[in-house]
C-alpha positions in Angstrom: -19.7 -1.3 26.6 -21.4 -3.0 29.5 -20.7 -1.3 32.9 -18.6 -2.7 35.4 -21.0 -4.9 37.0 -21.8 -7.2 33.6 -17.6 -6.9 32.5 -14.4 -7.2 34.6 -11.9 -6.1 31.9 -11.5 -3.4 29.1 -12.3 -2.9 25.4 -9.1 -2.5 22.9 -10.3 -2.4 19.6 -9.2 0.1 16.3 -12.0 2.3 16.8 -12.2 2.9 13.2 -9.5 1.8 11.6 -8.6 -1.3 10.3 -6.1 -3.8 11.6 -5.3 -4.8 8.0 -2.3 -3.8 5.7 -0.2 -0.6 7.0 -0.4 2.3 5.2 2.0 4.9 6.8 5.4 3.4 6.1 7.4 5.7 3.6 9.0 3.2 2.0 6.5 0.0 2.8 7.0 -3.0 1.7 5.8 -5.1 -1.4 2.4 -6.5 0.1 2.3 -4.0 2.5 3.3 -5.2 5.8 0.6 -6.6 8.3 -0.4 -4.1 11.3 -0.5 -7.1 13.5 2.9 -8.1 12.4 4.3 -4.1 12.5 2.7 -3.5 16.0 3.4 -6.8 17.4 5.0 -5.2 20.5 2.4 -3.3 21.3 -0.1 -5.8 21.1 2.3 -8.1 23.3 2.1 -5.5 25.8 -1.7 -4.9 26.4 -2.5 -8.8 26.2 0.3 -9.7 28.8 0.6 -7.1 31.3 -3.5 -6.7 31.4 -3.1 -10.5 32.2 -0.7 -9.9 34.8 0.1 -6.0 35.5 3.2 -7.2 37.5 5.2 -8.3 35.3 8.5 -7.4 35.2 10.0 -5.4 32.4 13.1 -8.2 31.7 10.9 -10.3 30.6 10.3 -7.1 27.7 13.8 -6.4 27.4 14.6 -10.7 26.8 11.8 -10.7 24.0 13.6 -7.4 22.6 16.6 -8.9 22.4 15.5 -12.1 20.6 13.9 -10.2 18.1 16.7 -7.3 17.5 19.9 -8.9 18.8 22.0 -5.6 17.0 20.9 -3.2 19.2 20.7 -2.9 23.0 17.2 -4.3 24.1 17.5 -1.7 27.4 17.9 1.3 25.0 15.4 0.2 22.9 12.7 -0.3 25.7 13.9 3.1 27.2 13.5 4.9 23.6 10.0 3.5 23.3 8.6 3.7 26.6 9.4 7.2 26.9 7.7 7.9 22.9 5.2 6.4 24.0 4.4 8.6 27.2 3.3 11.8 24.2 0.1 9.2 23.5 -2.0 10.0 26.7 -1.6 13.4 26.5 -2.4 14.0 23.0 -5.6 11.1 23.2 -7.2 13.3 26.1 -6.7 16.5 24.7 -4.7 17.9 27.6 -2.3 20.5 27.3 0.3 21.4 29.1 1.1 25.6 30.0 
């Protein structure tokens, strides 16, 4: 990547891996689900809030609810922000004593 001075912004890209047909479910689909279609949340995420970091998180827990209306959208967000919090950790290495 450029540094700082040539880009304003940050790289998000698979870094290896390929944003084709998942391959981790244990009971996938027939065609294999889509990753963009499986991780569609997450991509949602990174192109909105790095758009606009202020955000608010209703407008997360309205899209949550369109998409699963049988569960509570709050719970869910909860559940998956804090699953999501063992990432960072584990990408840097870091341990904790």
């Amino acid at each position: 990547m450029l540094g700082p001075d040539k880009v304003a912004g940050f790289y998000m890209g698979p870094d290896g891996y390929c944003w084709g047909r998942e391959a981790m479910d244990l009971e996938p689909e027939t065609p294999r689900q889509l990753v963009m279609q499986k991780q569609w949340f997450s991509f949602m995420l990174w192109g909105r809030l790095s758009y606009d970091p202020t955000l608010p998180d209703d407008l997360f827990v309205r899209t949550l609810a369109v998409r699963f209306p049988e569960v509570s959208p709050e719970r869910l967000l909860e559940g998956w922000s804090a699953a999501s919090r063992v990432i960072p950790p584990v990408s840097s290495g870091a341990t904790s004593t």
